[in-house]
The first five atom37 places (N, CA, C, CB, O) and aatype in JSON, in Angstrom:
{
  "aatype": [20, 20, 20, 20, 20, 20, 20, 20, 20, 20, 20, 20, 20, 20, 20, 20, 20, 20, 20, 20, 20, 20, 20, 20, 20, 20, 20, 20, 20, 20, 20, 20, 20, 20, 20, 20, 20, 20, 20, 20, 20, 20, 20, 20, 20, 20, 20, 20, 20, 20, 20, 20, 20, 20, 20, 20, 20, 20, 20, 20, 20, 20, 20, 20, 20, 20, 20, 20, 20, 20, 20, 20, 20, 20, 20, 20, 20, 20, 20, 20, 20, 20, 20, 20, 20, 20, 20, 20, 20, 20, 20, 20, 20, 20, 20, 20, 20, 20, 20, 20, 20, 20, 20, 20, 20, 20, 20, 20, 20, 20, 20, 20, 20, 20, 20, 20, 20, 20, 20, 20, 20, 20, 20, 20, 20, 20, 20, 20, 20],
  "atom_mask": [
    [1, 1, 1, 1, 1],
    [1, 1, 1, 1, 1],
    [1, 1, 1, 1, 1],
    [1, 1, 1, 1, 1],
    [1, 1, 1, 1, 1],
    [1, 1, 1, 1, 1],
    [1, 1, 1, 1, 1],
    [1, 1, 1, 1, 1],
    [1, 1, 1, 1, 1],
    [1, 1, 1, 1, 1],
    [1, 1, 1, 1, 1],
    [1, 1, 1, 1, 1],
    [1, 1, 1, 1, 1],
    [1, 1, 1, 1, 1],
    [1, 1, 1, 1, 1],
    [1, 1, 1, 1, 1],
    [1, 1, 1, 1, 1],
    [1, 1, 1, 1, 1],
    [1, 1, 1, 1, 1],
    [1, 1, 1, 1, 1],
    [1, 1, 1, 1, 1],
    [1, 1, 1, 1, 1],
    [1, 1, 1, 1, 1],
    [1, 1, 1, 1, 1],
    [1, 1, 1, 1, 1],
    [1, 1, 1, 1, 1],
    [1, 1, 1, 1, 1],
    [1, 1, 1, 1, 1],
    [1, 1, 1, 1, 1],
    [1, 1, 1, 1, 1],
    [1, 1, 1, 1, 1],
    [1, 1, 1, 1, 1],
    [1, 1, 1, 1, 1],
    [1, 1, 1, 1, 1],
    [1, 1, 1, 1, 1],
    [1, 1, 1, 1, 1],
    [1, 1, 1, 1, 1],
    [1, 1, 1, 1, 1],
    [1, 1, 1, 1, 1],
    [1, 1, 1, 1, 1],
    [1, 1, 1, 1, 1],
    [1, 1, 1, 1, 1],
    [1, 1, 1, 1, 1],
    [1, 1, 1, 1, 1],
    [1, 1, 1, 1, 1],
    [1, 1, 1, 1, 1],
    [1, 1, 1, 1, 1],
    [1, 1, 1, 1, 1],
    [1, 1, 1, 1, 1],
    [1, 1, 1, 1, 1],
    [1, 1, 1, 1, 1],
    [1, 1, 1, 1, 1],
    [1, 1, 1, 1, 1],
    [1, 1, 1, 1, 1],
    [1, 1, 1, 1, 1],
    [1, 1, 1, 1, 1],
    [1, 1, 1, 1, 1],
    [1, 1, 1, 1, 1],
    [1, 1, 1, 1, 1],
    [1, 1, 1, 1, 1],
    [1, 1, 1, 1, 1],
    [1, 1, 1, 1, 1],
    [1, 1, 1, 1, 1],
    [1, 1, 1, 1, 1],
    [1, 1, 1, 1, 1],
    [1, 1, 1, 1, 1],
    [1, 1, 1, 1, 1],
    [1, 1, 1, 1, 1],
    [1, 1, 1, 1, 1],
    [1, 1, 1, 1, 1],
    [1, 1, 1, 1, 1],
    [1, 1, 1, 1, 1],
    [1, 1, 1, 1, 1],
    [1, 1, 1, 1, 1],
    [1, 1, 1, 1, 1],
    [1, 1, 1, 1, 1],
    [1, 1, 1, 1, 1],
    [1, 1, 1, 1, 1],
    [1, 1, 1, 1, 1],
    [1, 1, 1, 1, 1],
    [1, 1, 1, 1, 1],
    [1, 1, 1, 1, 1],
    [1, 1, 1, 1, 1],
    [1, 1, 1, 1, 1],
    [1, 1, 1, 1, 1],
    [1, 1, 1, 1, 1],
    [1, 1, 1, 1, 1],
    [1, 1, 1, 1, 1],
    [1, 1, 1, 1, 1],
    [1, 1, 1, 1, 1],
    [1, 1, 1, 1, 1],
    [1, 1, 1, 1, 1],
    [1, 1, 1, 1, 1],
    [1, 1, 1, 1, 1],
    [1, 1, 1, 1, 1],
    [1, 1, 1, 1, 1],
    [1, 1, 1, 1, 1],
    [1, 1, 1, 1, 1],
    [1, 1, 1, 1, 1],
    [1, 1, 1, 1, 1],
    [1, 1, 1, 1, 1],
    [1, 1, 1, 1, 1],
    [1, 1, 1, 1, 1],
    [1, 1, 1, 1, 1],
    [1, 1, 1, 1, 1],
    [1, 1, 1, 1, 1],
    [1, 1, 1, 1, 1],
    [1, 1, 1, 1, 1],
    [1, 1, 1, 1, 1],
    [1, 1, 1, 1, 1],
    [1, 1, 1, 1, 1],
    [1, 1, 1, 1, 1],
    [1, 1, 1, 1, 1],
    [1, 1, 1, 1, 1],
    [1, 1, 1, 1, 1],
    [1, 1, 1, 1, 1],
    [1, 1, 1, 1, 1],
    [1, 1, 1, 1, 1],
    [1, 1, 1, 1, 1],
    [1, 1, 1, 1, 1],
    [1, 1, 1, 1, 1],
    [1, 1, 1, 1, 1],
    [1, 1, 1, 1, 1],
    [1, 1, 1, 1, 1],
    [1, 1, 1, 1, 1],
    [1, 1, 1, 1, 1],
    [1, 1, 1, 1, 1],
    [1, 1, 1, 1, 1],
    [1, 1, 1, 1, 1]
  ],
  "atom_positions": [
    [[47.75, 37.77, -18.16], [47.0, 36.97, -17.22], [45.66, 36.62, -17.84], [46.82, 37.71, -15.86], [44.91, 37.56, -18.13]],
    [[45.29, 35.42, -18.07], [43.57, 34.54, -18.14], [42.86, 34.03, -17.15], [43.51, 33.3, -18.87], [43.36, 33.1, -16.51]],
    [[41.8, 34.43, -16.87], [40.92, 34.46, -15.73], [40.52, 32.81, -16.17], [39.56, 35.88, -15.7], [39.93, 32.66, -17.24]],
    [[40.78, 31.83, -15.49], [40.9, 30.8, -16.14], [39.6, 29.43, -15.64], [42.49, 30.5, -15.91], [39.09, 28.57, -16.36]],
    [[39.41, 29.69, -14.34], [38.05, 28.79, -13.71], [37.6, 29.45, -12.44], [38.42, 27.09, -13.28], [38.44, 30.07, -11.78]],
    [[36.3, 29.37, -12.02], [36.09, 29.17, -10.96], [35.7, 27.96, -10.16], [35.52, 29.86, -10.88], [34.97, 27.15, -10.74]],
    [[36.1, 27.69, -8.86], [35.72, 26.53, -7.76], [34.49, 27.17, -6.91], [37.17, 26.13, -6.62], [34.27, 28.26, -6.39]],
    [[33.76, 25.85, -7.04], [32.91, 26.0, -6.01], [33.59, 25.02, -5.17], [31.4, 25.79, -6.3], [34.62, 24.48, -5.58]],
    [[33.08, 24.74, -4.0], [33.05, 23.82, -2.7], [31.44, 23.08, -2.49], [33.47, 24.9, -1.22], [30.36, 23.57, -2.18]],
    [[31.78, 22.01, -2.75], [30.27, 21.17, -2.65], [30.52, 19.85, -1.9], [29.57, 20.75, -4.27], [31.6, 19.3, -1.7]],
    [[29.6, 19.55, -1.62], [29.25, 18.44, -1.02], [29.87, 17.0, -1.93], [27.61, 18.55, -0.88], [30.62, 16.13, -1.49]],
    [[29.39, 17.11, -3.04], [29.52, 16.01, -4.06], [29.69, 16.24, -5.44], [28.48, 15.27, -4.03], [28.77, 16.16, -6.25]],
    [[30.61, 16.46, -5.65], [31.66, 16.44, -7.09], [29.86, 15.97, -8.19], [33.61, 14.51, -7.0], [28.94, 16.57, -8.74]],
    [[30.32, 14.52, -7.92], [29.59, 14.1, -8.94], [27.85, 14.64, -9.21], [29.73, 12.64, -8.73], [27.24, 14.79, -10.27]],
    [[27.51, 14.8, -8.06], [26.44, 15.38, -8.0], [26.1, 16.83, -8.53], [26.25, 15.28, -6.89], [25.03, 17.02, -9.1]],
    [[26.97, 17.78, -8.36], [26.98, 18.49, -8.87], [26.66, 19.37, -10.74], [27.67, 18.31, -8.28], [26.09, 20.22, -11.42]],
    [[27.85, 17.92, -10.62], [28.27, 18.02, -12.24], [26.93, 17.68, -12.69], [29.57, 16.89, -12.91], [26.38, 18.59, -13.29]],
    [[26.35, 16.72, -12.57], [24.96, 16.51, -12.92], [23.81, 16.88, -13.12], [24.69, 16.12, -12.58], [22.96, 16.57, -13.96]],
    [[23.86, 18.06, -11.69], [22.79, 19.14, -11.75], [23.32, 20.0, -12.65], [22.44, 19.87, -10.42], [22.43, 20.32, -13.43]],
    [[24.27, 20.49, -12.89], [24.62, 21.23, -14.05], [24.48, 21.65, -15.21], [25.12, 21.09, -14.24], [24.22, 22.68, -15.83]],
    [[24.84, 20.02, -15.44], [24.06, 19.38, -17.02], [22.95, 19.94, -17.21], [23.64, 17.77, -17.15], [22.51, 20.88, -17.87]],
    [[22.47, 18.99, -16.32], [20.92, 19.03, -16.38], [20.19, 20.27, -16.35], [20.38, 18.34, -15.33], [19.23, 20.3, -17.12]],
    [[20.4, 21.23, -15.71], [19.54, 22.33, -15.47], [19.96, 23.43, -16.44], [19.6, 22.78, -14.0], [19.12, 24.18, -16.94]],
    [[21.48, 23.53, -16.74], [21.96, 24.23, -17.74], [22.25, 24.15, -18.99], [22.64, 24.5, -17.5], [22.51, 25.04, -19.8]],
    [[22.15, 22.6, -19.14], [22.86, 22.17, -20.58], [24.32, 22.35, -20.68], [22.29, 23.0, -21.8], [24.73, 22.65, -21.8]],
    [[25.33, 22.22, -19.58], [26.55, 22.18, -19.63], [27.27, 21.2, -20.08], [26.86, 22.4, -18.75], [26.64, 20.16, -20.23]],
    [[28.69, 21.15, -20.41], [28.87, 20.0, -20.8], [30.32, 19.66, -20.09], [28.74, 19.93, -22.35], [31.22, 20.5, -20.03]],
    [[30.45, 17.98, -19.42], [31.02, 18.26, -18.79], [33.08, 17.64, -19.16], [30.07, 17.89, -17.69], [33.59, 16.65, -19.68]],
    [[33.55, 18.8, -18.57], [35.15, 18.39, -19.3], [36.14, 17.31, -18.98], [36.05, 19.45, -19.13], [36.96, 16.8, -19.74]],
    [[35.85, 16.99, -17.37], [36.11, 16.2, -16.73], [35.97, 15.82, -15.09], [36.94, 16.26, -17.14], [35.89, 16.69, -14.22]],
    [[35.96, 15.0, -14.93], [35.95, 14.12, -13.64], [36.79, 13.31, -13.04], [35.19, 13.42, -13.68], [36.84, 12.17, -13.49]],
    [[37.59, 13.63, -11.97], [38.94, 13.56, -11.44], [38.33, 11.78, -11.2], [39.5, 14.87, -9.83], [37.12, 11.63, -11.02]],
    [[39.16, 10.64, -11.2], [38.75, 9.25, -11.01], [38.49, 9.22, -9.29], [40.04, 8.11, -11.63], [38.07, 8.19, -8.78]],
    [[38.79, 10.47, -8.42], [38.34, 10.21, -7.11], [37.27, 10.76, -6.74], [39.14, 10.47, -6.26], [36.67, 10.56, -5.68]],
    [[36.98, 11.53, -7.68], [35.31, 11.89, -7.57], [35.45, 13.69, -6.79], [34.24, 10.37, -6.14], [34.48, 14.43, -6.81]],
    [[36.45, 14.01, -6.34], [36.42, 15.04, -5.51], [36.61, 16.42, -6.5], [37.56, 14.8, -4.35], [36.32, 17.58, -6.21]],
    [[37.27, 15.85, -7.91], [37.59, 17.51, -8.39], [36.78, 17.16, -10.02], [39.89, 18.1, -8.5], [37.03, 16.13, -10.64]],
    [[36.01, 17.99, -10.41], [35.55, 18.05, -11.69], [35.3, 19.51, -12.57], [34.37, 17.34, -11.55], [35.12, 20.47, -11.81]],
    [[35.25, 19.82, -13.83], [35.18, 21.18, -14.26], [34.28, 20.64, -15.6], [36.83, 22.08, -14.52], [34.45, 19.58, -16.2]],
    [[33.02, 21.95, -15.95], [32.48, 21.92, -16.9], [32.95, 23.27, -17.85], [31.14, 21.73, -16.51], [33.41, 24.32, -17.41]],
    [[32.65, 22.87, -19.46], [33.14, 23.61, -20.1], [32.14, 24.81, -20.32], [33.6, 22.93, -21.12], [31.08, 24.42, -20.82]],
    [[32.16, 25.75, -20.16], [31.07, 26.89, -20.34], [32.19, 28.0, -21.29], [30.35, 27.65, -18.47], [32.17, 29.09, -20.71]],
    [[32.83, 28.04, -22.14], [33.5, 28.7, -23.45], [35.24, 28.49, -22.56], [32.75, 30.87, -23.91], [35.87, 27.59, -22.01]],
    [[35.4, 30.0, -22.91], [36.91, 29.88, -22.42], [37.5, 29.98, -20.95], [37.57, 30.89, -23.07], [38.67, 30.17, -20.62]],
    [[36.08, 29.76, -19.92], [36.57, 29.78, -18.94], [35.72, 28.32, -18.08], [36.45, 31.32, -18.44], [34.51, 28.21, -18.3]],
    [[36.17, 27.61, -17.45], [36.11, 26.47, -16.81], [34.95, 26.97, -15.44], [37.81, 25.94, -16.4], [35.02, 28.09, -14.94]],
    [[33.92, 25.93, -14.98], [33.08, 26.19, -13.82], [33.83, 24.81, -13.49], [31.21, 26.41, -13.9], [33.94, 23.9, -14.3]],
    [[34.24, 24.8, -12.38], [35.14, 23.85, -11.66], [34.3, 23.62, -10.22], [36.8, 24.55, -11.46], [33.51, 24.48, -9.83]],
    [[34.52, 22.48, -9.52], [33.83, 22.0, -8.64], [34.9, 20.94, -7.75], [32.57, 21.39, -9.34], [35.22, 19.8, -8.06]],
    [[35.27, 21.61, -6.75], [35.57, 20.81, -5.97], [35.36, 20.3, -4.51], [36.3, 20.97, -6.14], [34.85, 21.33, -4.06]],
    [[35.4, 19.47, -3.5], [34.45, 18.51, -2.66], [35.09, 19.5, -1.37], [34.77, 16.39, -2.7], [36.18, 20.08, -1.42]],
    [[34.48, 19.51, -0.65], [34.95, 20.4, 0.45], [35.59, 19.07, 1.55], [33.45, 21.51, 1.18], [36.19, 19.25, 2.61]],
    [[35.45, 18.54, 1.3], [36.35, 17.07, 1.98], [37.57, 17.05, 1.56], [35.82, 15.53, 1.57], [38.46, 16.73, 2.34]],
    [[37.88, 17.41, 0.14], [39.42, 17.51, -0.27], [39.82, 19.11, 0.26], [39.66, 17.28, -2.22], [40.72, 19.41, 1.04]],
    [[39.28, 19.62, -0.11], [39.75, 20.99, 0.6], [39.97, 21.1, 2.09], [38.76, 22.02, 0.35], [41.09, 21.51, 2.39]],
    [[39.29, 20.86, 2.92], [40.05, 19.77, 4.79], [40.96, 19.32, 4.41], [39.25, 18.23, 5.69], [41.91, 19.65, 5.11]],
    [[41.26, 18.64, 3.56], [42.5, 17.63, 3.55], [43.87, 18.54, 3.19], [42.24, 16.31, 2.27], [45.01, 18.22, 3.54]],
    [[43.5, 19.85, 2.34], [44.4, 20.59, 1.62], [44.73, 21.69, 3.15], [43.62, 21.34, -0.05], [45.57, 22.58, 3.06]],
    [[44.2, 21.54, 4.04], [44.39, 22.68, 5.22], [43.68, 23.73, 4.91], [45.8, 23.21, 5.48], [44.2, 24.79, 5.25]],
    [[42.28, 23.82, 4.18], [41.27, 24.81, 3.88], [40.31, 24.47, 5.03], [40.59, 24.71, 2.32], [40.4, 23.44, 5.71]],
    [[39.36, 25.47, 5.2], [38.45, 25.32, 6.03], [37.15, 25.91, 5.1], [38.83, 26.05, 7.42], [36.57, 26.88, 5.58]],
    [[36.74, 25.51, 4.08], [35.49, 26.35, 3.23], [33.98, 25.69, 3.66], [35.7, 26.12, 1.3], [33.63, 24.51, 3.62]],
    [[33.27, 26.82, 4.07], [31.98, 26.26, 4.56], [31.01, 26.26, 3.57], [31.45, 26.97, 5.68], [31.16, 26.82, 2.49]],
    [[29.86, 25.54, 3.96], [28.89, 25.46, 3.01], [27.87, 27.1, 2.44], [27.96, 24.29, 3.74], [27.23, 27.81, 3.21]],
    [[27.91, 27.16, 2.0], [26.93, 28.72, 1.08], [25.89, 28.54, 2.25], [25.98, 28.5, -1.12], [25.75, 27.54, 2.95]],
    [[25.02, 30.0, 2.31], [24.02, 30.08, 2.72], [22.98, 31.33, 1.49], [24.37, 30.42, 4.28], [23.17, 32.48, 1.1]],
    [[21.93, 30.34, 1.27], [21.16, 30.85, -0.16], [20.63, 31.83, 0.24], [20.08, 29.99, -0.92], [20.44, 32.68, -0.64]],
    [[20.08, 32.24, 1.84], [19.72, 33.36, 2.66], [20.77, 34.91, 2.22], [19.99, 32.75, 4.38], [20.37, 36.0, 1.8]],
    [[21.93, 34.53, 2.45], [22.82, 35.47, 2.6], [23.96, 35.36, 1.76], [23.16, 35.53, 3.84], [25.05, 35.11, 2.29]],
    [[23.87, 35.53, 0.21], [25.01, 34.53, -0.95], [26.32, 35.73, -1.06], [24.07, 34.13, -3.1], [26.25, 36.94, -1.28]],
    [[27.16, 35.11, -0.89], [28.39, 36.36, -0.97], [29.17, 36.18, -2.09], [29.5, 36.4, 0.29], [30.39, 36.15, -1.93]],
    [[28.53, 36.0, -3.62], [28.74, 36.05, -4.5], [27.55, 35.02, -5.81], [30.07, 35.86, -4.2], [26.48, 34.54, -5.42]],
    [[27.92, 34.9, -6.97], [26.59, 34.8, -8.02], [27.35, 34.15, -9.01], [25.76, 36.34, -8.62], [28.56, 34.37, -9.12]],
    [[26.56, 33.14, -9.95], [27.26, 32.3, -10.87], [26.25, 32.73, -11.79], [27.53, 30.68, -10.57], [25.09, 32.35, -11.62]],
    [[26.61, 33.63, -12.94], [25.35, 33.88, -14.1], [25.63, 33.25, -15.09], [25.05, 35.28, -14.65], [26.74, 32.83, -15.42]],
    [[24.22, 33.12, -15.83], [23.88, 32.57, -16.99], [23.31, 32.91, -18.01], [23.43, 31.88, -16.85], [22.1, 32.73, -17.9]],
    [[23.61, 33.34, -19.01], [23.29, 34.48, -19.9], [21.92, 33.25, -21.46], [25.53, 35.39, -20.7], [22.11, 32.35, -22.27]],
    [[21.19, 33.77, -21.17], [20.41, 33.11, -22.02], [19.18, 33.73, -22.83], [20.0, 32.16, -21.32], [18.62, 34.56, -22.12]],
    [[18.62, 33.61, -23.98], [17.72, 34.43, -24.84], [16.3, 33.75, -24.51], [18.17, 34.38, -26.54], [15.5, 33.9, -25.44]],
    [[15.84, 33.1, -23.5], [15.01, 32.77, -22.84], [14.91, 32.15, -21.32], [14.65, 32.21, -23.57], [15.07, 30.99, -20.93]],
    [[14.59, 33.37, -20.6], [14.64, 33.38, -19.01], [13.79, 32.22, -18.74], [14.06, 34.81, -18.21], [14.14, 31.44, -17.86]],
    [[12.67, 32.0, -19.42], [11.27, 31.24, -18.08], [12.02, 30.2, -18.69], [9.01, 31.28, -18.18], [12.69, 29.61, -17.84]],
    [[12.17, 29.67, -20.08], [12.08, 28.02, -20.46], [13.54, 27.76, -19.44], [12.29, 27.49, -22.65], [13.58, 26.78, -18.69]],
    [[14.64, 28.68, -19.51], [15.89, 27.8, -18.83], [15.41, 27.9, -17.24], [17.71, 28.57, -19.12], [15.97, 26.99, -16.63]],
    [[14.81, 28.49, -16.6], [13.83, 28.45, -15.09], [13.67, 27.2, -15.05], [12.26, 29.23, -14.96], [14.26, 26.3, -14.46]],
    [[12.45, 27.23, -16.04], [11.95, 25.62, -16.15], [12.09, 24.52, -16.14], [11.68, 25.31, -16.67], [11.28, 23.68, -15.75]],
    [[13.95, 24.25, -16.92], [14.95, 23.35, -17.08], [15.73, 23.42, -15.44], [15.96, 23.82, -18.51], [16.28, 22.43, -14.96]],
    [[15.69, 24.21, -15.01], [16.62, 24.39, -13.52], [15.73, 23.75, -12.5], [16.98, 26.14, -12.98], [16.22, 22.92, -11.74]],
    [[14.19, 24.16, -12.4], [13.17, 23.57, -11.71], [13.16, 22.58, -11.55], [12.24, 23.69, -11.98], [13.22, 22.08, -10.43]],
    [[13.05, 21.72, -12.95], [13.37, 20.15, -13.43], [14.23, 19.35, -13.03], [13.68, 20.0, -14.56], [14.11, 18.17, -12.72]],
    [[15.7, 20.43, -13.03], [16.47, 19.65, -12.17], [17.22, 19.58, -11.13], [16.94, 19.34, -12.56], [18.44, 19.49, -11.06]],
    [[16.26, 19.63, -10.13], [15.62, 19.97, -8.94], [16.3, 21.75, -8.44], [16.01, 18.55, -7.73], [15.96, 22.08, -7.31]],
    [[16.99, 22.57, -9.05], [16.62, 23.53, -8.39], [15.86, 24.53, -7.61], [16.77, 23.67, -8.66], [14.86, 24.75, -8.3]],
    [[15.78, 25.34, -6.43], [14.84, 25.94, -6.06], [15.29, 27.21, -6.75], [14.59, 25.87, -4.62], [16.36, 27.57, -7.25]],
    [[14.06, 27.77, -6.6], [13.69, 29.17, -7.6], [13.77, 30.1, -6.44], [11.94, 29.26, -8.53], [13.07, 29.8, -5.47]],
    [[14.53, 31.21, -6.36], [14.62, 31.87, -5.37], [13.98, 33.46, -5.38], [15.94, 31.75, -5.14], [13.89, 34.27, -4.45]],
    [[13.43, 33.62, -7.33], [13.26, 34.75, -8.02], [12.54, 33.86, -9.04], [14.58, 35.68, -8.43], [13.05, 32.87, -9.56]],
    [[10.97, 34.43, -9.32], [10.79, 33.85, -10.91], [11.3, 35.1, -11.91], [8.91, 33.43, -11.32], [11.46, 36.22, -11.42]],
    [[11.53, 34.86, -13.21], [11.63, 35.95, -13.75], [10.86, 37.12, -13.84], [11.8, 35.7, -14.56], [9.63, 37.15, -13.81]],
    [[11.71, 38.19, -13.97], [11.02, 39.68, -14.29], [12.08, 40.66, -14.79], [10.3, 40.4, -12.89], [13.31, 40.52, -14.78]],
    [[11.09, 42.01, -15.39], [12.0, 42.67, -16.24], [12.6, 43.93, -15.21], [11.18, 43.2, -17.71], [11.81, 44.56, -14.51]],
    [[14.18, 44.24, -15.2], [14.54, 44.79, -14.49], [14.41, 46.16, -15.22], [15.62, 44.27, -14.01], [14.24, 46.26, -16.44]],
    [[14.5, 47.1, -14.43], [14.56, 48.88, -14.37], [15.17, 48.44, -15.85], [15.78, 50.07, -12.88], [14.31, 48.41, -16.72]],
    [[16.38, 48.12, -16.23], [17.35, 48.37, -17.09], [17.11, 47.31, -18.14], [18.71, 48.38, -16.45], [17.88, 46.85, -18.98]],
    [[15.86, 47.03, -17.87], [15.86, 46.27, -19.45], [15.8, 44.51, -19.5], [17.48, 46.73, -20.3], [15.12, 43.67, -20.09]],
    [[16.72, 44.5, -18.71], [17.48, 43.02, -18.77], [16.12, 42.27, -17.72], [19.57, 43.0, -17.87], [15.73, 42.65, -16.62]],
    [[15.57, 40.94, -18.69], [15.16, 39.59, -17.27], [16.21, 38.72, -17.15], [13.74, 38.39, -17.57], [17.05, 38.11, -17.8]],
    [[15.63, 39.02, -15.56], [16.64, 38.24, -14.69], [15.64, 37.38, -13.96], [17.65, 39.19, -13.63], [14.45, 37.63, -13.79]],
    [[16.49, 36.08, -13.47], [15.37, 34.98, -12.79], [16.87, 34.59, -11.83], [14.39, 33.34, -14.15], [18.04, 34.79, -12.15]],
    [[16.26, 33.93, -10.48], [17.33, 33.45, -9.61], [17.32, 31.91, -9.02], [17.32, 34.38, -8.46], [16.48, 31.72, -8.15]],
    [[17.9, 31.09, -9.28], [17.59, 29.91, -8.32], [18.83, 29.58, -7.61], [17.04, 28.6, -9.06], [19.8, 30.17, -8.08]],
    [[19.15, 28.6, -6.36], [19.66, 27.84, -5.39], [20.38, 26.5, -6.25], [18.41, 27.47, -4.3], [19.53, 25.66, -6.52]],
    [[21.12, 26.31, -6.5], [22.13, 24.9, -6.47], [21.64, 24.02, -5.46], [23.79, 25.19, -6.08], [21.07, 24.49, -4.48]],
    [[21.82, 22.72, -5.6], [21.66, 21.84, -4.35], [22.56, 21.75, -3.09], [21.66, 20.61, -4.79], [22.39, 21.04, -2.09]],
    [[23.92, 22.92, -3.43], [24.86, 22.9, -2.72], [23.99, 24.78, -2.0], [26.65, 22.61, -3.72], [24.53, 25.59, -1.24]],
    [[23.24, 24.83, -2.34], [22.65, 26.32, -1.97], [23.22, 27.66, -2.47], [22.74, 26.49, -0.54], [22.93, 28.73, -1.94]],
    [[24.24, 27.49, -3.81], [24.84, 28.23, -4.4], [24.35, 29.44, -5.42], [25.49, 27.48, -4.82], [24.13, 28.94, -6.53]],
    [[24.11, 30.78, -5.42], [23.37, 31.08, -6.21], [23.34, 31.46, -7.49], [23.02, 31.58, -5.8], [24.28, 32.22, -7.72]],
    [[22.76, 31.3, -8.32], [22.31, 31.58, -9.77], [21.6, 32.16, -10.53], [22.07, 31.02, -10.15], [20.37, 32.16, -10.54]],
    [[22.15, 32.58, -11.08], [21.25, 33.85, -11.86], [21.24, 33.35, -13.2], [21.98, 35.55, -11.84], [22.19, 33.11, -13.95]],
    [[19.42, 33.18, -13.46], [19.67, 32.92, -15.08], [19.12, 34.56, -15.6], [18.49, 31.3, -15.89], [18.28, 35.17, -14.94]],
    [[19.73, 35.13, -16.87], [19.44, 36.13, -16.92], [19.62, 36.29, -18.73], [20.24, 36.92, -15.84], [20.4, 35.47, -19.23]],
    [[18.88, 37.39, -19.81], [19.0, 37.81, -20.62], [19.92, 38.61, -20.62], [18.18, 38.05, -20.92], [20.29, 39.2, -19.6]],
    [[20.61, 38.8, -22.23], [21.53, 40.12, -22.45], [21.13, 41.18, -22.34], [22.06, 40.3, -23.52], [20.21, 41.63, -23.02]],
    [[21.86, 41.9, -21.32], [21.51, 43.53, -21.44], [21.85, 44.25, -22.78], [22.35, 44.36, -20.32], [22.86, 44.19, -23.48]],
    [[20.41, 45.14, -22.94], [20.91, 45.56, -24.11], [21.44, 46.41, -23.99], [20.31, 45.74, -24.97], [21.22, 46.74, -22.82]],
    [[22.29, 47.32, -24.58], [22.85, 48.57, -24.28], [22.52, 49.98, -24.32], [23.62, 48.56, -24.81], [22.39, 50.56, -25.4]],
    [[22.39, 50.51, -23.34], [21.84, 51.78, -23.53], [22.61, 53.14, -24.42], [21.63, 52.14, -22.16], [23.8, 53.44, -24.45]],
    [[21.75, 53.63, -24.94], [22.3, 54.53, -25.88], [21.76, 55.96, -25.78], [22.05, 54.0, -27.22], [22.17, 56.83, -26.55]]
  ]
}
């Protein structure tokens, strides 16, 4: 078995994909011609995005995130926390956490998706020994 993509549920396919780019430097793999299903390439596993309008249509009922209360986390592993902050800020993310260094070593920084989805940009933990 390959753990192969995850779906979000958003508002707007295309919109999405965009903030993506933009705030992460993702790149993107494709864009369904109806606009509702798209996936960016982030290595061997797919960040996939699809419209919560097609999902109604599929007999799903998926509601929108609440950034208050997130019941799960999309991380981002990077060797500079503030500058990729900075890039997320830019494009238009809200910052929900500026960075700081945790108990264990690792900075971690948090922001909001425009779909209110949350994100963690964060450094490699190093390993304790």
């Amino acid at each position: 078995m390959k753990f192969k993509y995850t779906i979000l549920y958003v508002a707007s396919v295309p919109r999405s994909l965009n903030f993506y780019e933009a705030a992460f430097g993702l790149t993107r793999a494709m864009l369904h011609e109806d606009g509702d299903y798209g996936e960016l390439s982030t290595g061997d596993t797919k960040l996939a995005f699809s419209s919560r309008e097609l999902m109604q249509n599929l007999g799903k009922n998926p509601t929108a995130p609440n950034p208050e209360r997130p019941t799960f986390e999309v991380a981002f592993e990077t060797s500079d926390v503030p500058a990729a902050v900075a890039a997320a800020r830019e494009a238009g993310a809200i910052v929900t956490q500026e960075p700081k260094t945790e108990r264990w070593g690792q900075t971690t920084a948090y922001v909001s998706d425009p779909d209110g989805y949350l994100v963690e940009i964060c450094s490699p933990i190093t390993p304790q020994t």
